[in-house]
PDB file of N, CA, C and O in Angstrom, chain B, residues numbered from 101:
ATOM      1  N   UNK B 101     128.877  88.843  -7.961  1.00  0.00           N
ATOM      2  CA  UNK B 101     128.297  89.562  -9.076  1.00  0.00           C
ATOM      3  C   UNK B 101     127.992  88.600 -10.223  1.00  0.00           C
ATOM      4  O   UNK B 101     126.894  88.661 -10.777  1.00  0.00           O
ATOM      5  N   UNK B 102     128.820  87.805 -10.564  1.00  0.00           N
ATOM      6  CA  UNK B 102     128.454  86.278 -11.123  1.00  0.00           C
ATOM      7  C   UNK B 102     127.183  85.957 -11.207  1.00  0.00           C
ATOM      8  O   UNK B 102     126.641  85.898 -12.310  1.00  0.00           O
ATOM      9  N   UNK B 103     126.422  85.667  -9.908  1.00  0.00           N
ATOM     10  CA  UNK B 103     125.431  85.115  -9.692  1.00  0.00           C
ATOM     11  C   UNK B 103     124.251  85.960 -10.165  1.00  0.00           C
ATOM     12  O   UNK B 103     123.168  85.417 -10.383  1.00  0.00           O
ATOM     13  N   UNK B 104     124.386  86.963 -10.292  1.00  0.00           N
ATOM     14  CA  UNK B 104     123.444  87.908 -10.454  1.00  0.00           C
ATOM     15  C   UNK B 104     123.305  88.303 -12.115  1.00  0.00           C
ATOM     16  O   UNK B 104     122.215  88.633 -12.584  1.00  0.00           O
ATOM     17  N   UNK B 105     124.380  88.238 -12.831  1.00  0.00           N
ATOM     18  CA  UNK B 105     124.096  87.763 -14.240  1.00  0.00           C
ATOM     19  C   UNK B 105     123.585  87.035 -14.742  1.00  0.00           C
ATOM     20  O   UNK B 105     122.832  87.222 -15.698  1.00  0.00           O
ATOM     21  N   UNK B 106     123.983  85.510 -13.990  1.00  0.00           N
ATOM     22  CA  UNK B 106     123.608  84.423 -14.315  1.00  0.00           C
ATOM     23  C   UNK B 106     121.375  84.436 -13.928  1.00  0.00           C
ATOM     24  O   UNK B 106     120.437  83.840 -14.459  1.00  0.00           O
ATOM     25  N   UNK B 107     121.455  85.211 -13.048  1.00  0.00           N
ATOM     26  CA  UNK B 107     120.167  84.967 -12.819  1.00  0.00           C
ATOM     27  C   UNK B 107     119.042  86.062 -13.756  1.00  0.00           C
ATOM     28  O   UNK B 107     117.960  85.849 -14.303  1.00  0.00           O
ATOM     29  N   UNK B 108     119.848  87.209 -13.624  1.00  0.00           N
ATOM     30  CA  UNK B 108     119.120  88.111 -14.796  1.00  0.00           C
ATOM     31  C   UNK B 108     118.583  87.590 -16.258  1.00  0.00           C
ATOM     32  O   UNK B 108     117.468  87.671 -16.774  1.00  0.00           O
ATOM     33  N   UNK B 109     120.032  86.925 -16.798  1.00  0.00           N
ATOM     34  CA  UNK B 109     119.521  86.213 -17.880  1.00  0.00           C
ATOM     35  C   UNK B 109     118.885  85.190 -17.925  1.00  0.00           C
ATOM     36  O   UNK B 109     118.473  84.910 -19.050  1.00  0.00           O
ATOM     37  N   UNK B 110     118.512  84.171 -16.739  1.00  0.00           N
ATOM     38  CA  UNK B 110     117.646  83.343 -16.767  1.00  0.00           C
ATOM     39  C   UNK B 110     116.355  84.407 -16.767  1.00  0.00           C
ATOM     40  O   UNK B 110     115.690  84.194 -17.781  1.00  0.00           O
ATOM     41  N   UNK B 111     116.074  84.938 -16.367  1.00  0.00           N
ATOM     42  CA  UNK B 111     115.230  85.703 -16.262  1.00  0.00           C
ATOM     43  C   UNK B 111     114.916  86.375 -17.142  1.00  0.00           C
ATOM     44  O   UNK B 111     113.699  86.381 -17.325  1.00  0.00           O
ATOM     45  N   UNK B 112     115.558  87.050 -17.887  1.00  0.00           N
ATOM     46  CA  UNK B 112     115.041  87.675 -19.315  1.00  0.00           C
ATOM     47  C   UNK B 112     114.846  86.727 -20.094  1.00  0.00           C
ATOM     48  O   UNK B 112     113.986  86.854 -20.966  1.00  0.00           O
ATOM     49  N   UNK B 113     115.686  85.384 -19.966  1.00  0.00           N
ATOM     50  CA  UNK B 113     115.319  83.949 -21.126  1.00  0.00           C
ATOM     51  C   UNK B 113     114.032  83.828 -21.046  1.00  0.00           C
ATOM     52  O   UNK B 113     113.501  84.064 -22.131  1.00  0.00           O
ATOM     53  N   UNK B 114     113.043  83.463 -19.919  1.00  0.00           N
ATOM     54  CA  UNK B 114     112.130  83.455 -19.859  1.00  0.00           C
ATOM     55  C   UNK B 114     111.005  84.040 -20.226  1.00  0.00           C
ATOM     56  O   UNK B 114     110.048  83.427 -20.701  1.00  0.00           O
ATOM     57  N   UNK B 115     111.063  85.684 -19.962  1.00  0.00           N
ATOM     58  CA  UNK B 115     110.613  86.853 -20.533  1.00  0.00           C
ATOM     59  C   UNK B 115     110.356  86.393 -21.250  1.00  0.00           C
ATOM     60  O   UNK B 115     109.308  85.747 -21.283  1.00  0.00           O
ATOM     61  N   UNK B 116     111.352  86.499 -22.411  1.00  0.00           N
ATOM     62  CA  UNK B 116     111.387  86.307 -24.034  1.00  0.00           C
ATOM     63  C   UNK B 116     110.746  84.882 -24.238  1.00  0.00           C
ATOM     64  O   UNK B 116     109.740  85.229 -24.856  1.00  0.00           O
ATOM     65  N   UNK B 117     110.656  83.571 -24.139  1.00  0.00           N
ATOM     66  CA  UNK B 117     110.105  82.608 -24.558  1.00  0.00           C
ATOM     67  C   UNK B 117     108.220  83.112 -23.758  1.00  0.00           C
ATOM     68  O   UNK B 117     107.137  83.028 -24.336  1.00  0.00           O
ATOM     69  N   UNK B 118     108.418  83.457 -22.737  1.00  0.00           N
ATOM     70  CA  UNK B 118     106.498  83.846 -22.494  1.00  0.00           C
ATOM     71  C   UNK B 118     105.911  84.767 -23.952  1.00  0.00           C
ATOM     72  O   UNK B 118     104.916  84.613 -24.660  1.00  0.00           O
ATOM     73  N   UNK B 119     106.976  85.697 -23.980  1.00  0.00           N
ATOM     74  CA  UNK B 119     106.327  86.286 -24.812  1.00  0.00           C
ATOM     75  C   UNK B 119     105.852  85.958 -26.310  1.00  0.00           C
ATOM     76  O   UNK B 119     104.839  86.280 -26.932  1.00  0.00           O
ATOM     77  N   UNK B 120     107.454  84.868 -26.790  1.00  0.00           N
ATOM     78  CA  UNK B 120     107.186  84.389 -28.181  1.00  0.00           C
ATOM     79  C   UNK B 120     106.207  83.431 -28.279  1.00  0.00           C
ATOM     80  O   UNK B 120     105.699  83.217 -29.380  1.00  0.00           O
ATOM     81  N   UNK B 121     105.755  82.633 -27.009  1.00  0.00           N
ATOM     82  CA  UNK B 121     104.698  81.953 -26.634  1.00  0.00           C
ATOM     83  C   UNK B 121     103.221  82.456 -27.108  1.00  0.00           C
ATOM     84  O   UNK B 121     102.310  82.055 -27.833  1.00  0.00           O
ATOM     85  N   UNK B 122     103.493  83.469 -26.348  1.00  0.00           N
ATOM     86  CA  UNK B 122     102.087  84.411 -25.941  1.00  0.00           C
ATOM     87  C   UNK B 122     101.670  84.793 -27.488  1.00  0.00           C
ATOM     88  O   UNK B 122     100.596  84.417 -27.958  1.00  0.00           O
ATOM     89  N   UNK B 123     102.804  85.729 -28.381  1.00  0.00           N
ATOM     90  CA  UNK B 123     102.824  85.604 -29.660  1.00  0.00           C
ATOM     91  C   UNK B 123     101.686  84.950 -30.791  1.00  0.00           C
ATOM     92  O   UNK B 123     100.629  85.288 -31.324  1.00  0.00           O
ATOM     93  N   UNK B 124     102.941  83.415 -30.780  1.00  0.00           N
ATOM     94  CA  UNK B 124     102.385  82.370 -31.170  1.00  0.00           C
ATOM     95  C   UNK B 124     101.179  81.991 -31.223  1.00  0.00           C
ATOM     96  O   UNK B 124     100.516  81.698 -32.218  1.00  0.00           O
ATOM     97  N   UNK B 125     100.823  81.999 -29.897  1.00  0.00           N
ATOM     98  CA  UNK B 125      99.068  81.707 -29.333  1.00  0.00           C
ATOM     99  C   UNK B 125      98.546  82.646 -29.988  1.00  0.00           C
ATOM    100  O   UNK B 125      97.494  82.271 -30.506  1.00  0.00           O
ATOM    101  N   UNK B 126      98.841  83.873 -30.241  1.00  0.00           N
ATOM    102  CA  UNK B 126      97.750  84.634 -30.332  1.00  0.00           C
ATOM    103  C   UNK B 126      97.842  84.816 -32.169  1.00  0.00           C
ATOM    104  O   UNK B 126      96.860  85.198 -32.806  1.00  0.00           O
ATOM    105  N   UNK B 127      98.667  84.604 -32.580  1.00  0.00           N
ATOM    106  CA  UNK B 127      98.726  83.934 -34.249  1.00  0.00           C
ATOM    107  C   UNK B 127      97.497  83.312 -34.380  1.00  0.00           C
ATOM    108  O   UNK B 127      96.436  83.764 -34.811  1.00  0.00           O
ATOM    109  N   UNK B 128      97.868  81.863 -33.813  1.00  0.00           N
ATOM    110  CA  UNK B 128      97.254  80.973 -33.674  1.00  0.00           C
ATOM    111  C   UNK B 128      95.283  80.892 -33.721  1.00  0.00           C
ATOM    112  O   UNK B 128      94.499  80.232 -34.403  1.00  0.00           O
ATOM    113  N   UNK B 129      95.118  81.841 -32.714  1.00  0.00           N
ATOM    114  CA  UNK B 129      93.864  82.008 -32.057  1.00  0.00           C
ATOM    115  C   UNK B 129      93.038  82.967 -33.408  1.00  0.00           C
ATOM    116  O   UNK B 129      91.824  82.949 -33.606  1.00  0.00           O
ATOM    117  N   UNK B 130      93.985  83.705 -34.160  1.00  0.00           N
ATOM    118  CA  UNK B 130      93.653  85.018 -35.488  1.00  0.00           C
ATOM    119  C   UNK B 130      93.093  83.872 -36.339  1.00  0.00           C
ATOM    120  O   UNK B 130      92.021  83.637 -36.898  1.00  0.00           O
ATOM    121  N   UNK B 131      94.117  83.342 -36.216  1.00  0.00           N
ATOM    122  CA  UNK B 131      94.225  82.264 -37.823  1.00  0.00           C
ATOM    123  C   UNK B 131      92.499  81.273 -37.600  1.00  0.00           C
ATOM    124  O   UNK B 131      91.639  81.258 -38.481  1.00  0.00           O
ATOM    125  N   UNK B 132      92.377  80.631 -36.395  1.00  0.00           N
ATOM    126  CA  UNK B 132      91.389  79.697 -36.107  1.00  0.00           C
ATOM    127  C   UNK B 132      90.161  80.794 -36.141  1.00  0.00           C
ATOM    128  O   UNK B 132      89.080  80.288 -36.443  1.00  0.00           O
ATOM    129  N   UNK B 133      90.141  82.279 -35.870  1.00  0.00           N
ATOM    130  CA  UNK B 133      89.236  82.916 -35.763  1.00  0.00           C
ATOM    131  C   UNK B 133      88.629  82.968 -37.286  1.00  0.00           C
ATOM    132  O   UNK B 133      87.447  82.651 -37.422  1.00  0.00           O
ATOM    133  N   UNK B 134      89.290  83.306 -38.284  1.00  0.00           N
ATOM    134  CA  UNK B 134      89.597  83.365 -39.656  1.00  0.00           C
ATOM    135  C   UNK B 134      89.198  82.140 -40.134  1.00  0.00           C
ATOM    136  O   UNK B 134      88.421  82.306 -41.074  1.00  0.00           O
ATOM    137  N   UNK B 135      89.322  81.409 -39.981  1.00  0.00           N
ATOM    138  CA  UNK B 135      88.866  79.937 -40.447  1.00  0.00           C
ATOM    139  C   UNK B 135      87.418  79.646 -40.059  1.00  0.00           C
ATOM    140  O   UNK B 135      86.763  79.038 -40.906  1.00  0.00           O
ATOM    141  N   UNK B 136      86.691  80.046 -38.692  1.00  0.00           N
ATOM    142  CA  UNK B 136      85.680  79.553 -38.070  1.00  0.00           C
ATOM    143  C   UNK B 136      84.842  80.550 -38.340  1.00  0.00           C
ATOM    144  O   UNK B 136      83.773  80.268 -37.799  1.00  0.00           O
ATOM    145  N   UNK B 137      84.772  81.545 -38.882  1.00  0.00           N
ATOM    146  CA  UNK B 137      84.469  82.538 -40.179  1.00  0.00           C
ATOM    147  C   UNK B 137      83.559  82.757 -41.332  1.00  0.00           C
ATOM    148  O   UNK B 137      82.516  83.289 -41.710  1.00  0.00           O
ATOM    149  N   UNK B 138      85.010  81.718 -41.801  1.00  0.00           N
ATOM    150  CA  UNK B 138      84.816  81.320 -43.340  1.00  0.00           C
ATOM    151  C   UNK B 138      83.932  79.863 -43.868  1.00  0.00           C
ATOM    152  O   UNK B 138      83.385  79.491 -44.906  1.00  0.00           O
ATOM    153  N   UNK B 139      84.163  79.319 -42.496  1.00  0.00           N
ATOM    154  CA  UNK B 139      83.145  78.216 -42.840  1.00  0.00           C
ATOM    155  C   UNK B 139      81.938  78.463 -42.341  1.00  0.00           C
ATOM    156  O   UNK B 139      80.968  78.069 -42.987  1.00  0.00           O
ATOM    157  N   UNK B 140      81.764  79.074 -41.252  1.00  0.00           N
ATOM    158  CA  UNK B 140      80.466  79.812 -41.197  1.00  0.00           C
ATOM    159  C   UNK B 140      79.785  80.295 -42.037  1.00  0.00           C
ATOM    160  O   UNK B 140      78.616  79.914 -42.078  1.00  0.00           O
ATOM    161  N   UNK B 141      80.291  81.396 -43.103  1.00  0.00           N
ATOM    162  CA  UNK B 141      80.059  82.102 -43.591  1.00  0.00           C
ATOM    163  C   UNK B 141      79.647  80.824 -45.072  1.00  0.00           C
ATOM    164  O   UNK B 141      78.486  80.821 -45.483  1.00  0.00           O
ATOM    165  N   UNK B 142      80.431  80.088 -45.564  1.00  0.00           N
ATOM    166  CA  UNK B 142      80.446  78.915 -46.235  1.00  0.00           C
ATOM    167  C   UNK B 142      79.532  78.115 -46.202  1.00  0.00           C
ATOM    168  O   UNK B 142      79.216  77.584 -47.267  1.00  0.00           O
ATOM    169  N   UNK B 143      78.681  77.706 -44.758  1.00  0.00           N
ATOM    170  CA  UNK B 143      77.227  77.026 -44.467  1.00  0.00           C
ATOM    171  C   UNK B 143      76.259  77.578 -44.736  1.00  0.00           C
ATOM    172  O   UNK B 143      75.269  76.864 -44.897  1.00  0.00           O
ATOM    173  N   UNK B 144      76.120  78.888 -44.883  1.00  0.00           N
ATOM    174  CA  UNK B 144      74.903  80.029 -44.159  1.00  0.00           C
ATOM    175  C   UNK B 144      74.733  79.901 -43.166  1.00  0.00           C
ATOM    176  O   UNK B 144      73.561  79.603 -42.933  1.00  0.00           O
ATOM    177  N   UNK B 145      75.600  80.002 -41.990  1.00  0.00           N
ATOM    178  CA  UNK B 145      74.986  80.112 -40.546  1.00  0.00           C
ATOM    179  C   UNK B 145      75.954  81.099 -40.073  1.00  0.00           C
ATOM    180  O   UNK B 145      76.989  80.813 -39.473  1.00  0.00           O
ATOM    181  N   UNK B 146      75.591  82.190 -40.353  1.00  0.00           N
ATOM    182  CA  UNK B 146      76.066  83.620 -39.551  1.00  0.00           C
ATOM    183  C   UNK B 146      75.618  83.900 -38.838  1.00  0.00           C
ATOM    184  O   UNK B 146      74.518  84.404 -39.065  1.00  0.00           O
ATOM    185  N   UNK B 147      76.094  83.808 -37.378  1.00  0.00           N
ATOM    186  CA  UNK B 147      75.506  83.704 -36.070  1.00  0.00           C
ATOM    187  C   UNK B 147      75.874  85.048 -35.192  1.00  0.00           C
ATOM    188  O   UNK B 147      75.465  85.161 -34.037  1.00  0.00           O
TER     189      UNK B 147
END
C-alpha cells in the first residue's frame, strides 16, 4: 500500500506543476498579446 501512495503523489506532483506551467504560459501569451497590441496600435498598423 506504500507503493501506491508513493506513486499517487508523484502523480498528482505532476498534475499540479503541468498545470502551474500551463498557467504561466498562458499569463505569459495575455501579456505578449497586450504588448503586440499596443505597439501596433502605437505605429498605425492595425492589421
Amino acid at each position: 500500500m506504500r507503493n501506491f501512495w508513493s506513486i499517487l503523489s508523484a502523480y498528482l506532483a505532476a498534475w499540479a506543476i503541468f498545470f502551474v506551467y500551463s498557467a504561466t504560459v498562458g499569463r505569459r501569451l495575455t501579456r505578449l498579446e497586450e504588448e503586440l497590441r499596443r505597439l501596433k496600435s502605437r505605429t498605425g498598423r492595425d492589421e
